[in-house]
C-alpha positions in Angstrom: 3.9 20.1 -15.4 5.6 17.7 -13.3 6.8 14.5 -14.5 5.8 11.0 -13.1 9.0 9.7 -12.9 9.6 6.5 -10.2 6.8 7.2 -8.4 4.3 4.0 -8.9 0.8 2.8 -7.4 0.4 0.1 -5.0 -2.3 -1.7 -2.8 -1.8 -2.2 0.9 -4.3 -5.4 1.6 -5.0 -6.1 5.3 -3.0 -9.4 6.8 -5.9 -10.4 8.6 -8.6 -10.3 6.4 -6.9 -9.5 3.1 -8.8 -7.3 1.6 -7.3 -4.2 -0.4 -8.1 -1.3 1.3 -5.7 1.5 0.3 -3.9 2.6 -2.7 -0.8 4.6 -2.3 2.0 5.7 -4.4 5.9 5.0 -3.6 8.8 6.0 -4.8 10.9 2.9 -6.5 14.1 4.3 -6.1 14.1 5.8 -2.2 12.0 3.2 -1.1 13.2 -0.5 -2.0 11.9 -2.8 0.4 8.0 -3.5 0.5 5.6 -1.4 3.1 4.2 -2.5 6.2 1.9 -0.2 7.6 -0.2 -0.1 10.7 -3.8 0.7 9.0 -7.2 1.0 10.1 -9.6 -2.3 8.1 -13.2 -1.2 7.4 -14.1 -5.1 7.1 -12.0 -5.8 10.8 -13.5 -2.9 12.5 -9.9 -2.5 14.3 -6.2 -1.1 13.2 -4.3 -4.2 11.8 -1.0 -4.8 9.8 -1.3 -3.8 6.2 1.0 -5.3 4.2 2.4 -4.2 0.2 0.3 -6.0 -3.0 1.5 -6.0 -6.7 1.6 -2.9 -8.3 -2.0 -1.3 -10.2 -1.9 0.8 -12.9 
């Protein structure tokens, strides 16, 4: 069985509308800096910037 290890849940909320759409997992160590993702918004109706939340557990 694998093991977790750095790999930790996060929300990407939409800067236009912020709402949390998606819930991803990243890797702490590899990937310092927070996301910014080019994501389609359900609530939009259009792809916007989606940017890094706090972290869920």
């Amino acid at each position: 069985m694998a093991k977790k290890g750095s790999r930790i849940l996060i929300g990407l909320m939409c800067e236009v509308c912020k709402s949390l759409n998606y819930v991803v997992t990243k890797n702490k160590i590899n990937t310092t800096a927070s996301l910014k993702l080019k994501k389609y918004c359900r609530k939009c109706k259009k792809h916007t910037q989606h940017k890094e939340t706090k972290k869920l557990d």
